[in-house]
mmCIF file of the N, C-alpha and C atoms, coordinates in Angstrom:
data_MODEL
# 
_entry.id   MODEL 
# 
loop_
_atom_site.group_PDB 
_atom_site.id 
_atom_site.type_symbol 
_atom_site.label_atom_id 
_atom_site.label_alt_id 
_atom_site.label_comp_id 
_atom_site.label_asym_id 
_atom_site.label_entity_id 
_atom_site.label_seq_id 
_atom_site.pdbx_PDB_ins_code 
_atom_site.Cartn_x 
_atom_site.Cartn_y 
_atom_site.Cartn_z 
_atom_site.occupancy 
_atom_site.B_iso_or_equiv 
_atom_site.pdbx_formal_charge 
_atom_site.auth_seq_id 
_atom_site.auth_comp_id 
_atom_site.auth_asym_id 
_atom_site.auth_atom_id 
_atom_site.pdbx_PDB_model_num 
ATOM 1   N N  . UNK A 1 1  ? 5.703   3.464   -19.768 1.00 0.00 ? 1  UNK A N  1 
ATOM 2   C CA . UNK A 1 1  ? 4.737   2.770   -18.926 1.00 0.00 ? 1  UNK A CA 1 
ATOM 3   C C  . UNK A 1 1  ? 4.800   3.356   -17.518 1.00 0.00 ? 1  UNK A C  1 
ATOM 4   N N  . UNK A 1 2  ? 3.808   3.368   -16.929 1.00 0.00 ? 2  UNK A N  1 
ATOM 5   C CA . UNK A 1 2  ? 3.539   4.256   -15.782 1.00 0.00 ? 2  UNK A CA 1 
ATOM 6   C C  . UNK A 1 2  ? 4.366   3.248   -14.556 1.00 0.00 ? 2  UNK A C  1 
ATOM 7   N N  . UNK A 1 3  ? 4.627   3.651   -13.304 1.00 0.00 ? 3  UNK A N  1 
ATOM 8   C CA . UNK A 1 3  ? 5.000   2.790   -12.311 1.00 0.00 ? 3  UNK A CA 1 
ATOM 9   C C  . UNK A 1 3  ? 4.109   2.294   -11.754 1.00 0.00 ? 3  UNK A C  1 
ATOM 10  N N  . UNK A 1 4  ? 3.056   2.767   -12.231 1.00 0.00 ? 4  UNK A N  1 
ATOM 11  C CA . UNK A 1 4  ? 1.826   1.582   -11.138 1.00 0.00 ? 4  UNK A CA 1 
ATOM 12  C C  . UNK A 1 4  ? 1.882   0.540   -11.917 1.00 0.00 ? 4  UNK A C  1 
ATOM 13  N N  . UNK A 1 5  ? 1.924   0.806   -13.287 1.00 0.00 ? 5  UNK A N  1 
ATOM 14  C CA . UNK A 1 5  ? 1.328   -0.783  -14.444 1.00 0.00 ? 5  UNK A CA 1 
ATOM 15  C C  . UNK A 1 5  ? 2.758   -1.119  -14.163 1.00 0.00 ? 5  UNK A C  1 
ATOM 16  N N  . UNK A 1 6  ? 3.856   -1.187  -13.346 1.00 0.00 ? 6  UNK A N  1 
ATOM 17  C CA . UNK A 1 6  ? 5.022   -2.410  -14.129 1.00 0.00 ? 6  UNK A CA 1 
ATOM 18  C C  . UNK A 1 6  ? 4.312   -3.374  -12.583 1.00 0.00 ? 6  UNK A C  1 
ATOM 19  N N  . UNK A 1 7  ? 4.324   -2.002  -11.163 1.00 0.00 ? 7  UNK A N  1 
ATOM 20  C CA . UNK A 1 7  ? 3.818   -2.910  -10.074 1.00 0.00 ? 7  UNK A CA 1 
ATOM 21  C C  . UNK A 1 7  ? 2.622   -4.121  -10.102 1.00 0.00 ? 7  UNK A C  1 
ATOM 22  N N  . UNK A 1 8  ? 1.746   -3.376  -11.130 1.00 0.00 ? 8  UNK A N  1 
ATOM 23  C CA . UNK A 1 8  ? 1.100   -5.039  -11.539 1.00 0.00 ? 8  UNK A CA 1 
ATOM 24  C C  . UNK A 1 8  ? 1.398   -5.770  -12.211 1.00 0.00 ? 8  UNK A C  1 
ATOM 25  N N  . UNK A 1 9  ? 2.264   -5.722  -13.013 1.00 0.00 ? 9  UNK A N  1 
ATOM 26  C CA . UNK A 1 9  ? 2.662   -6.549  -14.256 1.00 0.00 ? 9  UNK A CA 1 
ATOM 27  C C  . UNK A 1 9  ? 3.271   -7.429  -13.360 1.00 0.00 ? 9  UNK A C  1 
ATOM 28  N N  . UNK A 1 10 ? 4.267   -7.129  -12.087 1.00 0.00 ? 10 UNK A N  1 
ATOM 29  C CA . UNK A 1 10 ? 4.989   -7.565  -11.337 1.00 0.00 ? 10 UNK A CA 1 
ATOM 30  C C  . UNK A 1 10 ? 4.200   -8.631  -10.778 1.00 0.00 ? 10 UNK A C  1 
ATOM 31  N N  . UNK A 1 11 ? 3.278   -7.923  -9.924  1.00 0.00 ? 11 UNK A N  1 
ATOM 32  C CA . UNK A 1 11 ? 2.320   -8.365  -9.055  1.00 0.00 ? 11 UNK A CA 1 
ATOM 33  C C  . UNK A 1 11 ? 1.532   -9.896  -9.411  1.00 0.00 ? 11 UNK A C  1 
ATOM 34  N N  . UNK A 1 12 ? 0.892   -9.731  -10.766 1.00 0.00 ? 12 UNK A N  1 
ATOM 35  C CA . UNK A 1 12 ? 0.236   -10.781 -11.901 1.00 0.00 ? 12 UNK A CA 1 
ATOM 36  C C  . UNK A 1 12 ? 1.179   -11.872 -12.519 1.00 0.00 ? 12 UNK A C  1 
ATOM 37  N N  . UNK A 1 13 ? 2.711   -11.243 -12.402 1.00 0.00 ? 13 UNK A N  1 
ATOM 38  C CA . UNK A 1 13 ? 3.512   -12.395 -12.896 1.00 0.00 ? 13 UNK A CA 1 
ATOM 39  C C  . UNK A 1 13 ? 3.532   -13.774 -11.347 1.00 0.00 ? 13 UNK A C  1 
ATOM 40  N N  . UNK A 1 14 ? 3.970   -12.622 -10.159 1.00 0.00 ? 14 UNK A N  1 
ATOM 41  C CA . UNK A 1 14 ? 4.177   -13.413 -8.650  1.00 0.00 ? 14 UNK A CA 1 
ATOM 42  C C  . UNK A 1 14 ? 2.801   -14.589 -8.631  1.00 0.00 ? 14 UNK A C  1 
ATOM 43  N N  . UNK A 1 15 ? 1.632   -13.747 -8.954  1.00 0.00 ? 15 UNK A N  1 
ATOM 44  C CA . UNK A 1 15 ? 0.682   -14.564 -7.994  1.00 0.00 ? 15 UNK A CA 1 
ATOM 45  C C  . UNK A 1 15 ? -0.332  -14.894 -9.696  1.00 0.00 ? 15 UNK A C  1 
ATOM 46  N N  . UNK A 1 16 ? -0.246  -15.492 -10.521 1.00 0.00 ? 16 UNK A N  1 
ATOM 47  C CA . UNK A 1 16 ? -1.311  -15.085 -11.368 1.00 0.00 ? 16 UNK A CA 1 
ATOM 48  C C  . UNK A 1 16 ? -3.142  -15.427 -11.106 1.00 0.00 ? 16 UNK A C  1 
ATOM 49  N N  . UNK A 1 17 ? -2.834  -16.276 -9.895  1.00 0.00 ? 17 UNK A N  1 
ATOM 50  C CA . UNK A 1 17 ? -4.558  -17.264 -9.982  1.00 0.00 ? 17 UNK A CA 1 
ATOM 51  C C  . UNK A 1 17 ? -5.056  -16.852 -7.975  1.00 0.00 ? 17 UNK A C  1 
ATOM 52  N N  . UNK A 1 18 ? -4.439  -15.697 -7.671  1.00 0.00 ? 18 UNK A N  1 
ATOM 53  C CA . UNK A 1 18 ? -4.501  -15.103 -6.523  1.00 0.00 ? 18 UNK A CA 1 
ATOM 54  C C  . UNK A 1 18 ? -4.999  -13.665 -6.697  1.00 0.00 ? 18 UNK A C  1 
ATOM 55  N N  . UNK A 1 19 ? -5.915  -13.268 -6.924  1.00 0.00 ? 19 UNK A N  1 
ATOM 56  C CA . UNK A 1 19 ? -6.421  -11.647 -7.400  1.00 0.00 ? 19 UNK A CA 1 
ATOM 57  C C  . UNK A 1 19 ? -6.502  -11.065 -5.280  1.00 0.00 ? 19 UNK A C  1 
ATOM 58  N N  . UNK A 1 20 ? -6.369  -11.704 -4.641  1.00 0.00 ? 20 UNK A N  1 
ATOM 59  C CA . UNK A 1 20 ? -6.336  -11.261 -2.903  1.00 0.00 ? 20 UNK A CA 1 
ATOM 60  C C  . UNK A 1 20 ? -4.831  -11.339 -2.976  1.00 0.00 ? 20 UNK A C  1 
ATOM 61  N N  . UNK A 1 21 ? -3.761  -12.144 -3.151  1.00 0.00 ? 21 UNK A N  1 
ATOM 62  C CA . UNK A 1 21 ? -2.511  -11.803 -2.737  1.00 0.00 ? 21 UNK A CA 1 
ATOM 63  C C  . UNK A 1 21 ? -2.440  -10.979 -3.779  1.00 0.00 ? 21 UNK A C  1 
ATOM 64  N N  . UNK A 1 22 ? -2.399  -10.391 -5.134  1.00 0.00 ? 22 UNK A N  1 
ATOM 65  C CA . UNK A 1 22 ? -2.186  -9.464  -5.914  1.00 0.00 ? 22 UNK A CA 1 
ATOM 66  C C  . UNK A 1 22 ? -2.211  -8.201  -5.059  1.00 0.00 ? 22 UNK A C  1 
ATOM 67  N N  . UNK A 1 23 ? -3.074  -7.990  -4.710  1.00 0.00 ? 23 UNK A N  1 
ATOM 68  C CA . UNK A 1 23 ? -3.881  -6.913  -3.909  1.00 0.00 ? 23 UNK A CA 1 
ATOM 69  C C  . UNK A 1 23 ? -2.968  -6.429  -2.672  1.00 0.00 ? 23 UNK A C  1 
ATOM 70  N N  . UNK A 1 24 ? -2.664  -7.217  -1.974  1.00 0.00 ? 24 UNK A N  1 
ATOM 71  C CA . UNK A 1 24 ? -2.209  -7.234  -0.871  1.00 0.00 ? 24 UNK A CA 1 
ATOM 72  C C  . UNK A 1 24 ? -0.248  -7.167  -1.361  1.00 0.00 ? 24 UNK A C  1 
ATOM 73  N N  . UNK A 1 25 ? -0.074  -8.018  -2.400  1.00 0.00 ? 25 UNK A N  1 
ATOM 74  C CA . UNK A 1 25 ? 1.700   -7.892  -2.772  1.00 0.00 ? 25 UNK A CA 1 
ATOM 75  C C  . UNK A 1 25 ? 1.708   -6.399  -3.453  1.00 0.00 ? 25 UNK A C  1 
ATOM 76  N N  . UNK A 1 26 ? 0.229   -5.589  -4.446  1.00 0.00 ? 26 UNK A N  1 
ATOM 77  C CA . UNK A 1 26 ? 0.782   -4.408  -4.644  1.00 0.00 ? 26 UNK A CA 1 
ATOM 78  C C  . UNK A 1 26 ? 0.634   -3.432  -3.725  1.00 0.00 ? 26 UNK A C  1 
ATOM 79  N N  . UNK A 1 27 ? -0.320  -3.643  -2.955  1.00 0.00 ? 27 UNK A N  1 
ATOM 80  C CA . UNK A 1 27 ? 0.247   -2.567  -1.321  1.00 0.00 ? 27 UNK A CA 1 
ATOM 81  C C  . UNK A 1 27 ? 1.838   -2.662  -0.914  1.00 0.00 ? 27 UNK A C  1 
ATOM 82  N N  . UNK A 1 28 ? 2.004   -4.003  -0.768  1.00 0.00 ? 28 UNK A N  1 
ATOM 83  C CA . UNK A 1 28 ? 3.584   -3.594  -0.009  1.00 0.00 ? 28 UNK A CA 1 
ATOM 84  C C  . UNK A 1 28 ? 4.578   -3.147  -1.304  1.00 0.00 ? 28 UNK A C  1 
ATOM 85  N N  . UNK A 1 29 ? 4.149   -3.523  -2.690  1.00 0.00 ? 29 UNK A N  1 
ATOM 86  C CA . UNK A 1 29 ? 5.324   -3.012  -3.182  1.00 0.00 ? 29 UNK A CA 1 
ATOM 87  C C  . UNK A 1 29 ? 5.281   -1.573  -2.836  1.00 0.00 ? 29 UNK A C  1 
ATOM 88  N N  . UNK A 1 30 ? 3.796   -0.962  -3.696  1.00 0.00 ? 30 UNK A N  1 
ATOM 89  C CA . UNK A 1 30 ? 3.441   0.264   -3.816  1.00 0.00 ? 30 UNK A CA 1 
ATOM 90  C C  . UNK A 1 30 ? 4.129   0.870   -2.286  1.00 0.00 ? 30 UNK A C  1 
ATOM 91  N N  . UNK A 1 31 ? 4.048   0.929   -1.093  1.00 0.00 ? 31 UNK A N  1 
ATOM 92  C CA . UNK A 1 31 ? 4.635   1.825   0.013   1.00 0.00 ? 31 UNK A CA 1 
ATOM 93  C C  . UNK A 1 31 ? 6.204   1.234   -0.411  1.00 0.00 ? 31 UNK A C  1 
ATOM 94  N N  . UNK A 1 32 ? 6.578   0.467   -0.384  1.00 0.00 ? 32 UNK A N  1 
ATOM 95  C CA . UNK A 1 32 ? 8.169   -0.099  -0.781  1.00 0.00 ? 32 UNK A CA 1 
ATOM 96  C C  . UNK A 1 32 ? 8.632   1.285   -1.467  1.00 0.00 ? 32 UNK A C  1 
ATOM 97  N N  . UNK A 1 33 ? 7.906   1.548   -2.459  1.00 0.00 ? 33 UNK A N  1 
ATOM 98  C CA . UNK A 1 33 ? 8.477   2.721   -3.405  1.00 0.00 ? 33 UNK A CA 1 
ATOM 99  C C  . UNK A 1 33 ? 8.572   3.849   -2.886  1.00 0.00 ? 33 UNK A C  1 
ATOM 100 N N  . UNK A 1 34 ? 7.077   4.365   -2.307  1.00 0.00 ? 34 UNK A N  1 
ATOM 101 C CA . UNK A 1 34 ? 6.757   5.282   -1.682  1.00 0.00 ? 34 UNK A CA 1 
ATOM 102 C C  . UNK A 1 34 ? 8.227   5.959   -0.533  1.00 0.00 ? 34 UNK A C  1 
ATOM 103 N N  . UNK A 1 35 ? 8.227   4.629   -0.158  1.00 0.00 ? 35 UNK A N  1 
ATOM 104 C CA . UNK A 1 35 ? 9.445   4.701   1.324   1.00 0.00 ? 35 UNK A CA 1 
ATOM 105 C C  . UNK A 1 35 ? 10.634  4.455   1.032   1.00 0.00 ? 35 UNK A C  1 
ATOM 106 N N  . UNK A 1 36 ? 11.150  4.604   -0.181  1.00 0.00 ? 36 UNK A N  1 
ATOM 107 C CA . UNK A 1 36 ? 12.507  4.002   0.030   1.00 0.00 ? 36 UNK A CA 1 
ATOM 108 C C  . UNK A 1 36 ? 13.220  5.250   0.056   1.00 0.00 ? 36 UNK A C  1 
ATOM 109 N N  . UNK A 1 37 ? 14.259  5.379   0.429   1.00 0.00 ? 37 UNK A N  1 
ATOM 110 C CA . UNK A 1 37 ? 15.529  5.808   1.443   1.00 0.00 ? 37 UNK A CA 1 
ATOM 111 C C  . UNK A 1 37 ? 14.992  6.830   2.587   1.00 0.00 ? 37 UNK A C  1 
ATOM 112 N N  . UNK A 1 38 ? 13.533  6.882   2.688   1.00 0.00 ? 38 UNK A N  1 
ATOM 113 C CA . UNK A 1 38 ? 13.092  6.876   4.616   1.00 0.00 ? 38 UNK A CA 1 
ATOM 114 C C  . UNK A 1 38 ? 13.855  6.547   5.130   1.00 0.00 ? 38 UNK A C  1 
ATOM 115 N N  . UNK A 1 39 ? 14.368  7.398   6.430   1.00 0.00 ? 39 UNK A N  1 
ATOM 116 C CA . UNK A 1 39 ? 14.545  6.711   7.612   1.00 0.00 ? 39 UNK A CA 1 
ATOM 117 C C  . UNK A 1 39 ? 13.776  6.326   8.386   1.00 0.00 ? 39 UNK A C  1 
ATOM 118 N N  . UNK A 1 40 ? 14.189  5.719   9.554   1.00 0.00 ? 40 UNK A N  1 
ATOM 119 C CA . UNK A 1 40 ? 13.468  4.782   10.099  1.00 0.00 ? 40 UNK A CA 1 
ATOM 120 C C  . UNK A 1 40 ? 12.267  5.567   10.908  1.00 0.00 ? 40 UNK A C  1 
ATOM 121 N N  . UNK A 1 41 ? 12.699  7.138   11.367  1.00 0.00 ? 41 UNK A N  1 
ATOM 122 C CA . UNK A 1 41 ? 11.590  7.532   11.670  1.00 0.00 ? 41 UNK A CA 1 
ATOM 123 C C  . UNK A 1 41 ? 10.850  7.827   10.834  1.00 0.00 ? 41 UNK A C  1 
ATOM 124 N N  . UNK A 1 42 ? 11.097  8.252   9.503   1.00 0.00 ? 42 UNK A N  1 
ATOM 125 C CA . UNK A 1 42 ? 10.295  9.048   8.697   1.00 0.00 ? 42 UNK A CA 1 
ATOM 126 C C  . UNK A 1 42 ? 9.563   7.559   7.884   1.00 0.00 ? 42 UNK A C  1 
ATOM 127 N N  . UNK A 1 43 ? 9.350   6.807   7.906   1.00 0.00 ? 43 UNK A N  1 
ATOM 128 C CA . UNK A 1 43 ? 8.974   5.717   7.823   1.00 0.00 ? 43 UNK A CA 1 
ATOM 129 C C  . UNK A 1 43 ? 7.909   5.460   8.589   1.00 0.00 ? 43 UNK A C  1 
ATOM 130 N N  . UNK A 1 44 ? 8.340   5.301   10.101  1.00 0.00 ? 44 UNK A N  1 
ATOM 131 C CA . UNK A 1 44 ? 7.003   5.319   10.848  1.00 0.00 ? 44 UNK A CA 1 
ATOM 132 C C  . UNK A 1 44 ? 6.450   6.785   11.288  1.00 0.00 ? 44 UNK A C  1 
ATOM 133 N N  . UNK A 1 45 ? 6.889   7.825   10.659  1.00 0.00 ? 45 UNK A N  1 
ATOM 134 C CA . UNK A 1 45 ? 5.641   9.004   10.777  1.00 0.00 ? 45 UNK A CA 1 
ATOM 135 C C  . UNK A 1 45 ? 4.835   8.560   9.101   1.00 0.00 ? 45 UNK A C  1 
ATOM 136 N N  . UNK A 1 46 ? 5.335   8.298   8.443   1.00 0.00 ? 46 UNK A N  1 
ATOM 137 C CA . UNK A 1 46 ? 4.387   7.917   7.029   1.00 0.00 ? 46 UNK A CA 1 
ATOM 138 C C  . UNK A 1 46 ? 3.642   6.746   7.485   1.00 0.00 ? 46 UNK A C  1 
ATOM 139 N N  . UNK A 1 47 ? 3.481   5.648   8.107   1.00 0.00 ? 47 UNK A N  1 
ATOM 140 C CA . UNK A 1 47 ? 2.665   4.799   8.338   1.00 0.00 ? 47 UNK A CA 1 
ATOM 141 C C  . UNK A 1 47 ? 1.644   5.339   9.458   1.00 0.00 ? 47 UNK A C  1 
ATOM 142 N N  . UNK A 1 48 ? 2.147   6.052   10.394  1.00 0.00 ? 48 UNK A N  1 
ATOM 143 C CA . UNK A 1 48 ? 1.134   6.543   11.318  1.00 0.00 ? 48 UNK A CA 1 
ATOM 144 C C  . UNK A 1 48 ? 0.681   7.547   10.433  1.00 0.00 ? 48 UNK A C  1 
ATOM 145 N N  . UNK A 1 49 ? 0.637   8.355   9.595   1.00 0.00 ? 49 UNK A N  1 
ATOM 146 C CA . UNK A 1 49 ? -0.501  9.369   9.269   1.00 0.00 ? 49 UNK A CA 1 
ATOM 147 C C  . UNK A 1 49 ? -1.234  8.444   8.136   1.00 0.00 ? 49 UNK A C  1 
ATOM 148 N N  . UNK A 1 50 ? -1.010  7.791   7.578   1.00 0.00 ? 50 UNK A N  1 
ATOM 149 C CA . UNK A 1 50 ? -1.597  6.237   6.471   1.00 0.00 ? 50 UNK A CA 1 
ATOM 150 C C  . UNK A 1 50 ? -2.296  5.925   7.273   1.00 0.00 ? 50 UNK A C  1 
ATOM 151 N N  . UNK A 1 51 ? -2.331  5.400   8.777   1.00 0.00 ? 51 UNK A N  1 
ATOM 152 C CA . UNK A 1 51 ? -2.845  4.658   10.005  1.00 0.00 ? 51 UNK A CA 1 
ATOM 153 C C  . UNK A 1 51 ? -4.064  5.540   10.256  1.00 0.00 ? 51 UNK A C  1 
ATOM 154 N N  . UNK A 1 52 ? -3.665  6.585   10.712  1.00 0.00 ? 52 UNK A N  1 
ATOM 155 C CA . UNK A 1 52 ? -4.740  7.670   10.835  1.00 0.00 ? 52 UNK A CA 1 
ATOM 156 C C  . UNK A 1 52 ? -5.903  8.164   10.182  1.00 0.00 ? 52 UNK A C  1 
ATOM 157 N N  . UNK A 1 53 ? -5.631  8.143   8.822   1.00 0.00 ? 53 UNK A N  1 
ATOM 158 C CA . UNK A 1 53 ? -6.383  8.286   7.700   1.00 0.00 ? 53 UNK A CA 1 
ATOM 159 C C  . UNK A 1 53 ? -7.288  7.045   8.022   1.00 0.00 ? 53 UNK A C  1 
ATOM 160 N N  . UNK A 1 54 ? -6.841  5.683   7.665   1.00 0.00 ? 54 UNK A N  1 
ATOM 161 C CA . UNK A 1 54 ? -7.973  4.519   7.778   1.00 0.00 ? 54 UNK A CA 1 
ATOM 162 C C  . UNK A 1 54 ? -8.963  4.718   9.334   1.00 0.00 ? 54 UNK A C  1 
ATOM 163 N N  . UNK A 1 55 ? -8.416  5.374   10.420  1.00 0.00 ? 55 UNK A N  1 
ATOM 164 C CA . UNK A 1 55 ? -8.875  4.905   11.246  1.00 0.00 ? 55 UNK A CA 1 
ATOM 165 C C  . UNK A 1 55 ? -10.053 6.539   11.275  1.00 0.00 ? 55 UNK A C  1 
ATOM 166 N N  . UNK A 1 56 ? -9.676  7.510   11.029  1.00 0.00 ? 56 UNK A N  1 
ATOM 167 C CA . UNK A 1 56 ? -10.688 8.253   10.779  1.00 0.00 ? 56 UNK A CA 1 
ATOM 168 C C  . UNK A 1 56 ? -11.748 8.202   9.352   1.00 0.00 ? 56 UNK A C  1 
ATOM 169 N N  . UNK A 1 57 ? -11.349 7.029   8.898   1.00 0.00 ? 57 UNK A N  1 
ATOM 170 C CA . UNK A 1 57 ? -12.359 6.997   7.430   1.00 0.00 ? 57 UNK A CA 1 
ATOM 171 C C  . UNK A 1 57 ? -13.191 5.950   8.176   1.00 0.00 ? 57 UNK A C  1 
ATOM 172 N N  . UNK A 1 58 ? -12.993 5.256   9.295   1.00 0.00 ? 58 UNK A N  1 
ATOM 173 C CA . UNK A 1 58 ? -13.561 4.027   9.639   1.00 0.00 ? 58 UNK A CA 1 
ATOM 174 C C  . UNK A 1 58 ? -14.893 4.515   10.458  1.00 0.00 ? 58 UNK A C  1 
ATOM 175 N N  . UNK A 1 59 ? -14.038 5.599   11.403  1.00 0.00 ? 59 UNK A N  1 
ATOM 176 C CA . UNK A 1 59 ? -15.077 6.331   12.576  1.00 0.00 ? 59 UNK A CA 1 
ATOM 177 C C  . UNK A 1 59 ? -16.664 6.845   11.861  1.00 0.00 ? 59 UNK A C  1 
ATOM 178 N N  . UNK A 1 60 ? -16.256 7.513   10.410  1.00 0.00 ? 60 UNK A N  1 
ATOM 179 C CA . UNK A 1 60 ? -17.322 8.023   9.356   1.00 0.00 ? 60 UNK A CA 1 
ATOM 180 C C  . UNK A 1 60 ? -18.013 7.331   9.021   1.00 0.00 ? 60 UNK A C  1 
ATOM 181 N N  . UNK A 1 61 ? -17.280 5.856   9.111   1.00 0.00 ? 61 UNK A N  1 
ATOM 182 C CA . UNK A 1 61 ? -18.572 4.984   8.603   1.00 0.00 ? 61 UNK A CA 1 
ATOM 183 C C  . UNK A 1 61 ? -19.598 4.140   9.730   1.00 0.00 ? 61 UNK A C  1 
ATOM 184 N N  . UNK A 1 62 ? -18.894 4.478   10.747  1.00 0.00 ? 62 UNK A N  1 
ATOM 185 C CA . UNK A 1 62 ? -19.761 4.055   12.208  1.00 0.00 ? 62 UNK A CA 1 
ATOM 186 C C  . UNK A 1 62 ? -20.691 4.635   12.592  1.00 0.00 ? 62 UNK A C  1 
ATOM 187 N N  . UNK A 1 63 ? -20.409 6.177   12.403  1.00 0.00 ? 63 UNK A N  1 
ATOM 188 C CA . UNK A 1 63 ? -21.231 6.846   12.731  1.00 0.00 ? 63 UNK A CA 1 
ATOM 189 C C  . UNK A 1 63 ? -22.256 7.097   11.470  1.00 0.00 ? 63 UNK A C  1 
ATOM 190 N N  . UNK A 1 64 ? -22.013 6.674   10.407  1.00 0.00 ? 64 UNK A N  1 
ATOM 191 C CA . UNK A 1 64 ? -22.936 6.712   9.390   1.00 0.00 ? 64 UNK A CA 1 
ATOM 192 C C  . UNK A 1 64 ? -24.153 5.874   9.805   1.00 0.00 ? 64 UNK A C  1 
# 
């Protein structure tokens, strides 16, 4: 089984009648994984270029 399907299996057991906290509990697991044994900088250089990305996908749609 893949690691995304146990993060929902996870996710659907926590919240089952919440499809918005689902959503939102498999973001933090999903970076949880992503980040674990980061240090603390390399942690926040992975959230600032994550940060960056949304905020230049946002500008594209303004100017759309």
């Amino acid at each position: 089984m893949k690691e995304e399907d146990k993060l929902w299996e996870k996710v659907k057991r926590d919240f089952p009648y919440d499809p918005a906290l689902q959503e939102v509990h498999y973001a933090r697991l999903k970076i949880h994984e992503q980040t674990k044994g980061m240090s603390d900088h390399e942690f926040v250089n992975y959230i600032r270029k994550k940060a960056e990305k949304v905020v230049r996908g946002s500008r594209n749609l303004v100017s759309d």
